[in-house]
C-alpha positions as CSV (number, residue, x, y, z in Angstrom):
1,X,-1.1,8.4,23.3
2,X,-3.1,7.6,20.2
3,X,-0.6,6.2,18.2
4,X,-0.2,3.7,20.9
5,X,-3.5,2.7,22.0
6,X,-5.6,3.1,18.7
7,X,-9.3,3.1,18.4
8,X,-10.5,-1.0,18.7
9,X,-11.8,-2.8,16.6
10,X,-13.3,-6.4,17.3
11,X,-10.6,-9.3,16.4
12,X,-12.9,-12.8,16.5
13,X,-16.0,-13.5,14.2
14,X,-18.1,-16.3,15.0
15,X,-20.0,-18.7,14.0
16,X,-22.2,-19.6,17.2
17,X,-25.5,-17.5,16.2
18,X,-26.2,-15.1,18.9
19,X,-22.9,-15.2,20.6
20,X,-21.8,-12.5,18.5
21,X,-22.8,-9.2,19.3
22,X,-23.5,-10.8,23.2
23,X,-18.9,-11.5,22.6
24,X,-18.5,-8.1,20.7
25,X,-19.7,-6.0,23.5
26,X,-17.8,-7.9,26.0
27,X,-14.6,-7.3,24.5
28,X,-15.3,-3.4,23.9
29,X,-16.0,-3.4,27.1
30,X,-12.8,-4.8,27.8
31,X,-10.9,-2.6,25.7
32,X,-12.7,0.4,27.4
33,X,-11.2,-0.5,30.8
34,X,-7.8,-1.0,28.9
35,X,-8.1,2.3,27.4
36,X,-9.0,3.8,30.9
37,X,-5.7,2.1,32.5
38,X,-3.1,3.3,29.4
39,X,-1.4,5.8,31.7
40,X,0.0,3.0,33.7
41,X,2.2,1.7,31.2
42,X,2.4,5.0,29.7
43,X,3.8,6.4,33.2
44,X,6.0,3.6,33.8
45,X,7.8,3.3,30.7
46,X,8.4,7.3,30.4
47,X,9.9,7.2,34.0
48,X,11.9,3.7,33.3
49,X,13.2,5.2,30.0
50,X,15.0,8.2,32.0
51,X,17.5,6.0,32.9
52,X,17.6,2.9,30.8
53,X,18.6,3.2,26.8
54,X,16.3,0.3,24.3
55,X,16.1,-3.0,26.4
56,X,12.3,-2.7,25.4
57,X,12.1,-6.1,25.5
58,X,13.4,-6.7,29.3
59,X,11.7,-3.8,30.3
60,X,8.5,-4.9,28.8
61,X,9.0,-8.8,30.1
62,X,9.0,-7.0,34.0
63,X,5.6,-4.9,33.7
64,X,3.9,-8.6,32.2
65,X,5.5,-9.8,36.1
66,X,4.2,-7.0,37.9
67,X,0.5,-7.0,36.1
68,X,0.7,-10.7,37.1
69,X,1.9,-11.7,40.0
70,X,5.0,-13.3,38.0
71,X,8.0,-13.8,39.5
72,X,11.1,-13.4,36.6
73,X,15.0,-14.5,36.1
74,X,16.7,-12.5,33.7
75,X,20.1,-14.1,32.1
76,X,22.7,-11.9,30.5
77,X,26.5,-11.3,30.4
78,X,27.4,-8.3,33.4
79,X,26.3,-4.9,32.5
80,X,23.5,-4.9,30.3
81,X,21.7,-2.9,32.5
82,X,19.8,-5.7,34.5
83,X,19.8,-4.9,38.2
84,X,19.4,-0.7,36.8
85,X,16.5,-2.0,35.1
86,X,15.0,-3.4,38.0
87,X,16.2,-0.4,40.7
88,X,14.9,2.2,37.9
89,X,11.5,0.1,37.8
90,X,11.6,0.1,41.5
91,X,12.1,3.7,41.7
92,X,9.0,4.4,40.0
93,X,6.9,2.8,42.4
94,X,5.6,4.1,45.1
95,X,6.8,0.7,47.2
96,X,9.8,-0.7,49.6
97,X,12.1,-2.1,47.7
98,X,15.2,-4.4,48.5
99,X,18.5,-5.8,46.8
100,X,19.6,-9.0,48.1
101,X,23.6,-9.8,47.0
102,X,23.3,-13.5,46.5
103,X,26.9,-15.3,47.9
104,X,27.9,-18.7,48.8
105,X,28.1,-18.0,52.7
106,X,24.5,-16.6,52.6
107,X,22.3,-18.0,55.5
108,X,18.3,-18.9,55.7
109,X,18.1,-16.0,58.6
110,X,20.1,-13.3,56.3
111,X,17.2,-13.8,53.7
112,X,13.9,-13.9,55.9
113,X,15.2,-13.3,59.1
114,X,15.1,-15.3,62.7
115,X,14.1,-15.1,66.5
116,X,15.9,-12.8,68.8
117,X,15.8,-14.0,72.5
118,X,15.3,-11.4,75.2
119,X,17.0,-11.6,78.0
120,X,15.0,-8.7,79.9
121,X,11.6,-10.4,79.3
122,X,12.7,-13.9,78.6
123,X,10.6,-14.3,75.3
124,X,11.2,-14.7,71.4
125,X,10.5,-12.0,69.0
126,X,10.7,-12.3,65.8
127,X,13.3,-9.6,63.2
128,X,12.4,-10.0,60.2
129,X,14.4,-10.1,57.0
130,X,15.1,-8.2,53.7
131,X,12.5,-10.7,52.2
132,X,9.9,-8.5,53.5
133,X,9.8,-6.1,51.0
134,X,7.9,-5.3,47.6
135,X,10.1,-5.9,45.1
136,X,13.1,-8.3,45.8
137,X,15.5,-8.1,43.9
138,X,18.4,-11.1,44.0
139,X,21.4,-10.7,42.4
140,X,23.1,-13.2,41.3
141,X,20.6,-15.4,42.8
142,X,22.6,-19.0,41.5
143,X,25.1,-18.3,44.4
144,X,23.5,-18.9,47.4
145,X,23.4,-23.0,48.8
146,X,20.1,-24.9,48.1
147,X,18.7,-24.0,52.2
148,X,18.4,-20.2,51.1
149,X,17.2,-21.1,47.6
150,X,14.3,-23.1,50.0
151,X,13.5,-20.4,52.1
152,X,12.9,-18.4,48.7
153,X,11.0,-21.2,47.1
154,X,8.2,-20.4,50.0
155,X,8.3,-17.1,49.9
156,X,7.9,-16.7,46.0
157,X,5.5,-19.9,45.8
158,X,3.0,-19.2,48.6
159,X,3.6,-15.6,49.1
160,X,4.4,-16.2,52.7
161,X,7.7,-16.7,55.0
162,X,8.2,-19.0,58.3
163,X,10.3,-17.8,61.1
164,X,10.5,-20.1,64.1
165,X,7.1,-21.5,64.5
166,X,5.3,-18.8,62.8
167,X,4.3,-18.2,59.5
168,X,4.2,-14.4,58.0
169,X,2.6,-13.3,55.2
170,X,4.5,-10.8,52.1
171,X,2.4,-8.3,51.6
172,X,1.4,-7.4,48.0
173,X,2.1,-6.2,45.5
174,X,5.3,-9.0,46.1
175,X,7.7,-10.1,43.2
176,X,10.9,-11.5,42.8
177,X,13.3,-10.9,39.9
178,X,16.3,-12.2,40.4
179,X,19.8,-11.6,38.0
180,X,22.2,-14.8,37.1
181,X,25.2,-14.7,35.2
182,X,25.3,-17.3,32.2
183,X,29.6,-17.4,32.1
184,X,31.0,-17.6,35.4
185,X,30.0,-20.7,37.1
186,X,32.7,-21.2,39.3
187,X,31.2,-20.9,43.0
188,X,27.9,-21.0,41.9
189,X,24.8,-23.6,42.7
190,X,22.3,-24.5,39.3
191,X,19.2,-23.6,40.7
192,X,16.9,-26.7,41.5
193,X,14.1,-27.2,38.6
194,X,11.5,-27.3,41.1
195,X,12.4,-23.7,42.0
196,X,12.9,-22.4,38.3
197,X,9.6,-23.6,37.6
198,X,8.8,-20.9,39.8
199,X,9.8,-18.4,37.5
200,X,6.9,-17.2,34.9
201,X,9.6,-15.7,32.9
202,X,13.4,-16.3,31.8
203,X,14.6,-14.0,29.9
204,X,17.8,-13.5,28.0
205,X,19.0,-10.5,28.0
206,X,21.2,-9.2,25.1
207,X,23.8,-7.0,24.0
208,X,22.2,-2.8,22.8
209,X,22.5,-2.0,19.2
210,X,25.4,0.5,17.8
211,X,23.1,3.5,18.2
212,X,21.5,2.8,21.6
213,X,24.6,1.8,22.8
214,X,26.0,5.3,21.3
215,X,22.9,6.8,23.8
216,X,23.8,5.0,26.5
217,X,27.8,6.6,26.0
218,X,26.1,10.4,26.0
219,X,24.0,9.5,28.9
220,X,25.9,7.7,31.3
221,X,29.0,8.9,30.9
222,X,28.9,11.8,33.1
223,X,28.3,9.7,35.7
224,X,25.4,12.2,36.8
225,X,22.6,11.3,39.3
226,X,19.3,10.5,37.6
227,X,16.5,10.9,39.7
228,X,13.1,8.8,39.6
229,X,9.9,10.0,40.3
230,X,6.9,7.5,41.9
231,X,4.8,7.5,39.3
232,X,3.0,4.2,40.4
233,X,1.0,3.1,43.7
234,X,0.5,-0.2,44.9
235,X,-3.1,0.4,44.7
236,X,-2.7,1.5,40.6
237,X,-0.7,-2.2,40.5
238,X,-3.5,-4.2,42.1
239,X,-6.5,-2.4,40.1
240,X,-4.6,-3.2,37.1
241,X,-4.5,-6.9,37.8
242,X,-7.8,-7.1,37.6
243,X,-8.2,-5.4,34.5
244,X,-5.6,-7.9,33.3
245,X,-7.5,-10.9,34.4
246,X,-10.8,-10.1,32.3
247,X,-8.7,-9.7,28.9
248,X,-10.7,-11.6,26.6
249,X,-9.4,-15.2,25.6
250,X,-11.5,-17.0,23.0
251,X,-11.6,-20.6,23.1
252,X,-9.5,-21.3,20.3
253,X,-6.6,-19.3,22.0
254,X,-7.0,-21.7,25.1
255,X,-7.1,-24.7,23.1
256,X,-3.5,-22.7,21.1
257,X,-2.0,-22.6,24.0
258,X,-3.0,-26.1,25.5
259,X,-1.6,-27.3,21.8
260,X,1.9,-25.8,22.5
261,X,2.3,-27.1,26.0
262,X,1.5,-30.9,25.4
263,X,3.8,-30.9,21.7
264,X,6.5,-30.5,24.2
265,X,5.5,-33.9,26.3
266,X,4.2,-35.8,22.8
267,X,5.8,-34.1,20.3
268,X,5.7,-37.1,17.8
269,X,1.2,-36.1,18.0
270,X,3.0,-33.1,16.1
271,X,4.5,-35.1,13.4
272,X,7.5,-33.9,15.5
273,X,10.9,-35.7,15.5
274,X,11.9,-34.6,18.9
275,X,10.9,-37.3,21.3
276,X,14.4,-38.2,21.9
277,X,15.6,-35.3,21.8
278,X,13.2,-33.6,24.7
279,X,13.6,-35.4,28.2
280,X,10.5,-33.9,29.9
281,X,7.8,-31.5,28.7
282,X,6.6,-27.9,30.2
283,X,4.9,-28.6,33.4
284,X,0.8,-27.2,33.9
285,X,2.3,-24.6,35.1
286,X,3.6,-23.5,31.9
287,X,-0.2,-23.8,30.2
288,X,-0.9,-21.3,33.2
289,X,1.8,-18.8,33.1
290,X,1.4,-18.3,28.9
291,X,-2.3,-17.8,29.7
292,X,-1.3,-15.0,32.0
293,X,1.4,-13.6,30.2
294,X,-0.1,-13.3,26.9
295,X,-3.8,-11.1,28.6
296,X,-1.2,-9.2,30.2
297,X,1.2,-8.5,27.0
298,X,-2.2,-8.1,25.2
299,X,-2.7,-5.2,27.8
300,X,0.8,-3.5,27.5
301,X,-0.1,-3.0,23.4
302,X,-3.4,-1.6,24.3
303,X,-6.1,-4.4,23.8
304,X,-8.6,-5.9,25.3
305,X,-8.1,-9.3,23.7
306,X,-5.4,-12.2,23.5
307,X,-4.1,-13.1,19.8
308,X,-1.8,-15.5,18.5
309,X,1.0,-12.9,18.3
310,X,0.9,-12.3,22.1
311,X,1.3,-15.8,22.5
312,X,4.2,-16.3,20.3
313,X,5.5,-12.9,21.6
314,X,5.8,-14.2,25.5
315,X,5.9,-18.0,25.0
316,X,9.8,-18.4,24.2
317,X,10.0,-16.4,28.3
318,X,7.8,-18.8,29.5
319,X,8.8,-22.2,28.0
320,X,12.6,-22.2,27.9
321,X,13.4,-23.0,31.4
322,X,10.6,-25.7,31.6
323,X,11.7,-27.9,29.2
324,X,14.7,-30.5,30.2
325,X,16.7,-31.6,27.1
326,X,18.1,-35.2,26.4
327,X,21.6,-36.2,26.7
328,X,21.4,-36.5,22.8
329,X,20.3,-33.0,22.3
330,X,23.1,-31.8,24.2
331,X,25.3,-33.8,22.2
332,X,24.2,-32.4,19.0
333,X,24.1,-28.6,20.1
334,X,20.5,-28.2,20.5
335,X,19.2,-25.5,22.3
336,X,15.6,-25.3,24.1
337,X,15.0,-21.8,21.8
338,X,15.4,-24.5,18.9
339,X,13.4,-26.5,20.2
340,X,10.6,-24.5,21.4
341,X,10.7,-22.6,17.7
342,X,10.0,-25.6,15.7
343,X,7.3,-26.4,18.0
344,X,5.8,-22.9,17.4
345,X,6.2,-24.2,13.6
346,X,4.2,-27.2,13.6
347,X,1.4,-26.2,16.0
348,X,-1.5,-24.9,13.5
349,X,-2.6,-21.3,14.5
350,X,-6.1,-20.6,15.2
């Protein structure tokens, strides 16, 4: 436990007199309460780890979603352990949890259910769907037709679903992390932007090294039932989210952050020769999201405080879906990781 949450020290000096120690104690303070939620993660990623070999990236990427409310599509080749990842995650927490197989014949009602007409009573009542659950997760979730990718859009957007004329509300902790596959696109929908906005995170997920992949061989092989304790509450989730929200920010951060979003609208304010190459910018929403992910990554390494490494660390997840390349860029190869890297280049690091 000490190895991985050391003793704190303060990050920031500065130069406003008698903000100081008034700044110092806040974030101790801070780092206090972090120090007093470690066995979350701690719990989490021992029970997660019983079943899935490295993938500490994706593994890490889908506690920042459920510290923050974030919503997450993860992008990889079949079977590199993304829908285990999320069952085994599920598993550990004490919540309902439901699979979704995303198809092209998928209806509105099969995702958040419809009103059943009784013939003894002559009323409507509503049965509600597998949407009303915990943790959703939809596979394959670029299959289903643009009516049941709107009938997700509310749910994951405003937390709520409508059946009929009335509207129900998810209970929380609610998140969606949904599974796509990047090489088979025959019978398959592109998901509309205004949905993948949505989506605080999209990661890609990647092949396991030579001796992970060796681990995987010794433990999988047998084929042998691996059982997962509940190590988490919905209540432990909640209290943690508002540790996450008081993470300490400094001004300069926000002002990073703020920086990286608009050199992908202007880069040329960058000295940046990508305005042709770029065909719209990161949304508000993208400002927002990095905010969150960052305090939350900043928790998951054990400190009270947001640095520029957290930043870096979550803002390739956040921004690579949110930016729309030109025609040109296409043409040439580029990618929206290029992109988003020399951006991360030019803008000067507080």
């Amino acid at each position: 436990m000490r190895a991985l949450f050391p003793k704190f020290k303060p990050l920031f000096i500065f130069d406003i007199k008698g903000k100081t120690v008034e700044i110092t104690a806040h974030i101790n303070e801070i780092n206090e309460k972090v120090r007093n939620e470690s066995s979350f993660v701690e719990s989490l990623l021992t029970e997660v780890h019983r079943a899935i070999i490295g993938q500490k990236y994706m593994i890490e990427r889908l506690l920042i979603g459920l510290i923050t409310r974030g919503h997450i599509l993860l992008e990889g080749v079949p079977g590199l352990a993304k829908t285990l990842a999320v069952k085994t995650l599920s598993a550990s927490i004490d919540t309902k949890f439901q699979r979704i197989q995303f198809t092209p014949d998928l209806l509105p009602a099969d995702l958040i259910g419809t009103m059943i007409y009784s013939q003894k009573d002559g009323t409507f009542s509503p049965r509600k769907g597998p949407i009303f659950a915990n943790i959703i997760l939809a596979d394959e979730i670029n299959r289903a037709p643009a009516k049941v990718q709107s009938a997700l859009l509310e749910a994951m957007q405003e937390r709520q679903v409508t059946i009929g004329d009335s509207t129900y509300s998810l209970e929380e902790p609610f998140l969606v992390l949904a599974t796509q596959n990047p090489i088979e696109q025959e019978g398959t929908y592109p998901l509309p932007e205004a949905q993948v906005d949505r989506f605080m995170l999209k990661l890609k997920i990647d092949y396991p090294d030579q001796k992970e992949e060796r681990q995987i061989l010794d433990l999988m092989a047998q084929d042998d039932p691996i059982n997962i304790g509940k190590v988490v509450s919905p209540t432990d989730i909640l209290r943690v989210r508002e540790v996450v929200k008081k993470v300490y920010m400094d001004e300069r951060i926000k002002d990073y952050v703020v920086q990286l979003v608009f050199a992908t609208r202007q880069p040329q304010e960058y000295k940046l020769d990508l305005k042709d190459l770029i065909q719209f910018g990161a949304s508000p929403r993208a400002t927002i999201y990095l905010t969150q992910a960052s305090r939350a990554h900043a928790f998951i390494k054990g400190r009270g405080y947001v640095t520029p490494e957290d930043i870096k660390a979550v803002g390739m997840d956040v921004l690579r879906h949110r930016i729309i390349l030109s025609y040109e860029a296409e043409a040439e190869g580029m990618t929206t990781e290029s992109i988003i890297s020399r951006i991360f280049d030019a803008v000067h690091v507080p």
